[in-house]
C-alpha positions as CSV (number, residue, x, y, z in Angstrom):
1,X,0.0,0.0,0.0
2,X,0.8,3.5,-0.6
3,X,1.6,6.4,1.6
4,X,1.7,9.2,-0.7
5,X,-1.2,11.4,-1.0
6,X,-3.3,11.6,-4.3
7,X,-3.4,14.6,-5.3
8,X,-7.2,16.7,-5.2
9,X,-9.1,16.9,-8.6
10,X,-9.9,20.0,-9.2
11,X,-13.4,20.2,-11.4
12,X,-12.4,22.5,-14.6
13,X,-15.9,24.8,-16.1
14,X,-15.7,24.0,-19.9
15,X,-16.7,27.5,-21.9
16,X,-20.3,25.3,-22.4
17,X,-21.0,24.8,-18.8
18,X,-20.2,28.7,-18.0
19,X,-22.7,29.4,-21.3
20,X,-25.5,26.7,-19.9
21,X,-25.4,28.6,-16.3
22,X,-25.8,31.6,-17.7
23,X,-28.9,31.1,-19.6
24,X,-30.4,29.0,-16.9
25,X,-29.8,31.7,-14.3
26,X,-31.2,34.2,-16.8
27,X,-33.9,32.1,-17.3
28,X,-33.8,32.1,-20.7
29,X,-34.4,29.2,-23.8
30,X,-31.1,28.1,-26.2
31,X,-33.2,30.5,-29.0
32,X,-33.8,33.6,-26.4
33,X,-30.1,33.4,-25.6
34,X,-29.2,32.9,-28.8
35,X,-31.1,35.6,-30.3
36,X,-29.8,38.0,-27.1
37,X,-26.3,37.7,-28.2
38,X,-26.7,37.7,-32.2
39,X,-26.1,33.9,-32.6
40,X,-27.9,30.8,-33.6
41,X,-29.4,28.4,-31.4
42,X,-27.8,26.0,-32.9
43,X,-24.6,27.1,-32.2
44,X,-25.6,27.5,-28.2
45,X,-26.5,24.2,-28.0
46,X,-23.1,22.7,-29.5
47,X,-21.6,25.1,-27.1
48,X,-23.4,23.8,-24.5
49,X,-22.5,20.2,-25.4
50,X,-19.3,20.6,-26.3
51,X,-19.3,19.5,-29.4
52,X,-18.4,23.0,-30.8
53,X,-16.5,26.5,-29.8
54,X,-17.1,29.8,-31.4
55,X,-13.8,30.8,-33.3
56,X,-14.5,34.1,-31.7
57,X,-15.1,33.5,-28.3
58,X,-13.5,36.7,-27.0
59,X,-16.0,38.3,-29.0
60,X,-19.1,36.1,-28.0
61,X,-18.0,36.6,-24.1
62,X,-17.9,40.3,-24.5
63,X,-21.6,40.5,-26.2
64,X,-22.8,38.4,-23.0
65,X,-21.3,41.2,-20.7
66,X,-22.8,43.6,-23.0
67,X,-26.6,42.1,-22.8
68,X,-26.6,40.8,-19.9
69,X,-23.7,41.7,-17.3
70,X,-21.7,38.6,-16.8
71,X,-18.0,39.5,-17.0
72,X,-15.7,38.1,-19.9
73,X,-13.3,36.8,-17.9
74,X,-15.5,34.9,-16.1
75,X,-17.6,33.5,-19.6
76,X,-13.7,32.4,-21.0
77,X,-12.9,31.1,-18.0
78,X,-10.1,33.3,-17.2
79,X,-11.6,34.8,-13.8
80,X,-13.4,32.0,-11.5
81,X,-14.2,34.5,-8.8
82,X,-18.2,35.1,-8.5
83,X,-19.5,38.3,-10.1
84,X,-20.7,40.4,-7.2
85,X,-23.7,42.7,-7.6
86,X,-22.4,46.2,-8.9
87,X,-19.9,44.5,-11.1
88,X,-22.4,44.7,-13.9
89,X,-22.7,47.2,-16.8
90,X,-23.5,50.6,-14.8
91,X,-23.4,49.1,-11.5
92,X,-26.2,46.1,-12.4
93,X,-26.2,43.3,-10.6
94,X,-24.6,40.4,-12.7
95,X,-25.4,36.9,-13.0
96,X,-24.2,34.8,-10.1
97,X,-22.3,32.0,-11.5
98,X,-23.1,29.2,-9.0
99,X,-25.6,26.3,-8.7
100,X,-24.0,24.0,-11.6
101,X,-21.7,21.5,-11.2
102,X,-18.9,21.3,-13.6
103,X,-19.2,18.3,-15.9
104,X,-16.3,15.5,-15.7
105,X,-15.6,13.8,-18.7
């Protein structure tokens, strides 16, 4: 038997989990999303499933903090701190980026 310690897993948000929780906290269908950001729904939902990435996703981050106040950093993963209220375009409260658990492939 071993002594040595495994090491913790540490969960990673894929750019489709961060997308998923922000519609659902917003409330909002693949097509309202979609349609809030200038997109397809189509391409939300192979976000949202991984089985696609926008080429510009720098772009597509920054029109979600734009409509709806979630920071960019956050949407590409670059920032995993929760937004706190005021964060948001003028002040706005922002989504809250909790609730969903990170999927493990």
């Amino acid at each position: 038997m071993s002594t040595q310690t495994a090491g913790a897993m540490i969960p990673q948000w894929t750019f489709g989990d961060r997308i998923r929780k922000i519609r659902r906290q917003l409330g909002m269908t693949q097509g309202e999303f979609a349609a809030s950001i200038d997109r397809g729904p189509k391409s939300v939902a192979a976000w949202e499933l991984g089985t696609n990435a926008p080429g510009d996703a720098v772009a597509v981050a920054k029109r979600i903090q734009v409509a709806h106040g979630v920071p960019a950093t956050w949407t590409l993963g670059l920032d995993d701190e929760n937004p706190r209220p005021g964060d948001g375009p003028d002040g706005g409260v922002v989504v809250r980026p909790q609730g969903l658990e990170p999927r493990t492939r």
